[in-house]
C-alpha positions as CSV (number, residue, x, y, z in Angstrom):
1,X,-8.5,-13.7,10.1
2,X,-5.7,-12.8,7.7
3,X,-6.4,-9.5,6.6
4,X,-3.6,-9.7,4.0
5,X,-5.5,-12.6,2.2
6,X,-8.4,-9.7,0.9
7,X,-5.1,-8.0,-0.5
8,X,-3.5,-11.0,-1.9
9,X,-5.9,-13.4,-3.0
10,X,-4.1,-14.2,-6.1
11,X,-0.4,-14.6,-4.3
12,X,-0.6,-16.3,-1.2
13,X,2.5,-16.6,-0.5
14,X,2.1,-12.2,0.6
15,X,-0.3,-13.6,3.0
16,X,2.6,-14.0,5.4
17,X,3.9,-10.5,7.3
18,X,7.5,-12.1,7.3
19,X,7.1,-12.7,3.7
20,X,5.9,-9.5,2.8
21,X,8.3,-7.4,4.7
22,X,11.1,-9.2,3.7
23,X,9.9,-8.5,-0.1
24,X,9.4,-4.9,0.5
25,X,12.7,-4.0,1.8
26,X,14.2,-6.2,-0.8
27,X,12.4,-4.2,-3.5
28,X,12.4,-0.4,-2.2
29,X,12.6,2.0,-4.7
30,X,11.5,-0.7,-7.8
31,X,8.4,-0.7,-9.7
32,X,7.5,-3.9,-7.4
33,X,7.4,-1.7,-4.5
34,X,5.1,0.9,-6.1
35,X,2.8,-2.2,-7.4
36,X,2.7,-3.5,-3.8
37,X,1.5,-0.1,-2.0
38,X,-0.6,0.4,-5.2
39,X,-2.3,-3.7,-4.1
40,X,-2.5,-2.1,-0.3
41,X,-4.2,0.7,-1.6
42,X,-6.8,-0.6,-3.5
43,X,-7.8,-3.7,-1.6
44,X,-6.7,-3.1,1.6
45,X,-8.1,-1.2,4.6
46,X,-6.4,2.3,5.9
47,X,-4.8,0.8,8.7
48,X,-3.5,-2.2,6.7
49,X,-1.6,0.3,4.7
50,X,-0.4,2.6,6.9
51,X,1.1,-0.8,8.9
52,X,3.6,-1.3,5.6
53,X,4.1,2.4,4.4
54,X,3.8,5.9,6.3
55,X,1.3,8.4,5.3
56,X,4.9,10.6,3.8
57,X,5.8,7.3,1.7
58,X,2.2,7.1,0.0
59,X,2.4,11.0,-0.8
60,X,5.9,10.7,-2.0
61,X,4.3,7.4,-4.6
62,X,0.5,8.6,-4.9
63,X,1.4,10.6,-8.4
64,X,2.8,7.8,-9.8
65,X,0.5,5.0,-8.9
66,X,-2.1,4.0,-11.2
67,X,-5.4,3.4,-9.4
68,X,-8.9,3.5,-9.5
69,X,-10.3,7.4,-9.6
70,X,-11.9,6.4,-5.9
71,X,-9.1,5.2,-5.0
72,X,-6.6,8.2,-5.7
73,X,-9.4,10.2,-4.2
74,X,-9.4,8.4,-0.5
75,X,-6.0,8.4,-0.6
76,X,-5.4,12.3,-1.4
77,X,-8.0,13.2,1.5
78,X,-6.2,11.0,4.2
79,X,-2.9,13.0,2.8
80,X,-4.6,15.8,3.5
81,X,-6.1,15.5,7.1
82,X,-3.3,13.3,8.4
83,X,-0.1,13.8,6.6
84,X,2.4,16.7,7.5
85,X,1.4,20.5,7.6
């Protein structure tokens, strides 16, 4: 199964890793960048994420990212057990 598909229902053609990486280098530091690690974490599963951006990168973004209350929450707790001390 194609985990990416749960991510990106709506644009399948993210549902490829070559795809995706390719877009994500292409579009570091843009506003498309921050609304595709803000699609990873919302939809996707922990391990998904942390395949495209480190644990650093999503603390770096995390203030910036609108997201569901839950959402920031998760995210803010794996920042804190598993990011840098």
């Amino acid at each position: 199964m194609n985990y990416l598909n749960a991510i990106f229902w709506d644009y399948p053609e993210f549902t490829h890793e070559e795809t995706l990486r390719a877009f994500l280098k292409r579009n570091h530091n843009s506003k498309l960048y921050s609304w595709m690690m803000t699609r990873f974490l919302e939809y996707g599963r922990v391990v998904d994420s942390l395949h495209y951006f480190t644990i650093d990168e999503i603390a770096k973004y995390l203030p910036k990212l609108k997201m569901a209350s839950y959402t920031l929450k998760k995210w803010k707790r794996l920042i804190e057990v598993y990011g840098k001390h």
